[in-house]
C-alpha positions, 0 to 999 in steps of 0.5 A: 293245288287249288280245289276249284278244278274238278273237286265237283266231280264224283271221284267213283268214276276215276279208278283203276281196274287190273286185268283179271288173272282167272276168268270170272264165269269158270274161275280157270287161271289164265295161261301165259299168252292166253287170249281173253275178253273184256267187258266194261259195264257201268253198274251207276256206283262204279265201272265193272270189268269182266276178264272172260276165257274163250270159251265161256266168251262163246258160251256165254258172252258172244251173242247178245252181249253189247245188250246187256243192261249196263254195258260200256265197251268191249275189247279182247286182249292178251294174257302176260303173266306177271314177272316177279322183280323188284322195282328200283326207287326212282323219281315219279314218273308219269304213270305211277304219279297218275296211279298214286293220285288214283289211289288217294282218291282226292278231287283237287288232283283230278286235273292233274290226273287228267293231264297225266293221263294225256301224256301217258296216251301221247307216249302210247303207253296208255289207249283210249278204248271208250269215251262215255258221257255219264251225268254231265261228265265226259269220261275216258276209259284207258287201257294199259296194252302192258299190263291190261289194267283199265283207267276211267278218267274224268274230263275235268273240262279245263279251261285255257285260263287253267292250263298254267297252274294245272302244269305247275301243279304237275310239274311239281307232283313229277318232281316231288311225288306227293309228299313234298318235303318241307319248303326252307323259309324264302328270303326276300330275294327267293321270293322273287325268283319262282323256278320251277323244279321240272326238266324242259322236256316234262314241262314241255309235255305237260304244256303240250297235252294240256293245250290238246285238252283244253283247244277241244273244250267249249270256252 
């Protein structure tokens, strides 16, 4: 994947926060449906979420809170606690293909977690709640309404030039995973056919938001 989109970008600002599962002024878990309140701060090195009962949020964060130094956004949300199941092994799929790139942490995959991030929000499985300038930089706070957990994703800016090799670049990562295994020697009759290994209904998903993207960058 090439290293010219994005590998510029700092990757502090593309992170995933989860939902906490104990207030963080009281420390009292949260129960089973239990409503709570979130705060986005930016503290410069990193995005800093705070989960807060109802009633530390009238206690303590009600008035005055969107003054406080740092402060990003706000949003209320309720508690699911998490059901412990196995996962099946299956073929990536958008969201945990975004997780995965997310983890590794490496600027050339900021493209493509940008892309999988706007198809995730085409789904409705993933709603922006803020979008911030930062240094230059447009970024996009998600949330995921399952399981609480907070995406900040960097705008890599692309370019409708880029939008090809982007869906490639995606088209093989959902089909691959980021461990792809060894390519077998091409024959010269392999070499002229390319196809690539992604269903009609992912590349056509791919193509689609990255051209939502990129139609609302400057050229």
């Amino acid at each position: 994947m090439g290293q010219s989109i994005g590998s510029n970008l700092l990757m502090t600002e593309w992170n995933i926060q989860s939902r906490g599962h104990a207030c963080e002024a009281c420390g009292r878990g949260f129960a089973d449906k239990e409503h709570y309140h979130t705060l986005l701060f930016d503290e410069r090195s990193d995005f800093r979420r705070l989960d807060v009962c109802e009633q530390c949020w009238q206690k303590q964060y009600s008035e005055g809170a969107r003054e406080r130094k740092g402060f990003v956004s706000y949003w209320q949300g309720v508690y699911e606690a998490p059901l412990a199941r196995p996962e099946p092994i299956q073929k990536e799929t958008a969201e945990s293909l975004l997780r995965k790139l997310i983890e590794v942490n490496d600027p050339k995959n900021i493209a493509a977690g940008y892309i999988l991030a706007v198809m995730l929000e085409r789904k409705r499985l993933l709603k922006v709640k803020e979008q911030i300038n930062r240094d230059g930089e447009r970024i996009f706070i998600y949330e995921h309404p399952a399981s609480g957990d907070v995406f900040t994703i960097v705008d890599p800016r692309l370019q409708l030039n880029q939008l090809e090799a982007v869906q490639r670049d995606v088209a093989a990562l959902l089909e691959h995973g980021l461990n792809p295994p060894a390519a077998a020697p091409q024959t010269p009759a392999d070499a002229e056919q390319t196809p690539v290994p992604v269903t009609e209904t992912q590349a056509e998903e791919t193509v689609a938001a990255a051209s939502a993207g990129a139609e609302e960058q400057p050229l």
